[in-house]
C-alpha positions, -999 to +999 in steps of 0.1 A: -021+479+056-031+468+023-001+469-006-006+474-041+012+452-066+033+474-091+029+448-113-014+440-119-025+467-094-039+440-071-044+438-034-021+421-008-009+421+031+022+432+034+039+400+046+024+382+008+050+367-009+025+370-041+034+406-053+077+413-057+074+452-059+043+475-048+033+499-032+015+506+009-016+522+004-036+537+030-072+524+024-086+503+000-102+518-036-140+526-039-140+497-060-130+477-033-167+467-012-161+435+003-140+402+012-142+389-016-131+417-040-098+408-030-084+378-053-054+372-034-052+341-005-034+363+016-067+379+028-085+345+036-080+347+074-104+376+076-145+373+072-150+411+066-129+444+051-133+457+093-112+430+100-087+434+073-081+473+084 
């Protein structure tokens, strides 16, 4: 389940120690189309946004 940083509103697994306070959201935005929209490392391990649900 992807978390939203309270802090820049970006992206991260739950186990990322990149973010200290967010939020567990249930899907990803709209904005949110592939991969590689996600800035963060903690999403490398997957190829597709299938894979990361």
């Amino acid at each position: 389940m992807p978390v939203m940083s309270s802090d820049d509103f970006s992206l991260h697994r739950e186990d990322c120690g990149e973010f200290e306070d967010g939020m567990p959201v249930s899907s990803f935005p709209d904005e949110v189309n592939s991969i590689e929209d996600l800035d963060c490392d903690c999403w490398s391990e997957f190829d597709s946004l299938a894979e990361a649900n």
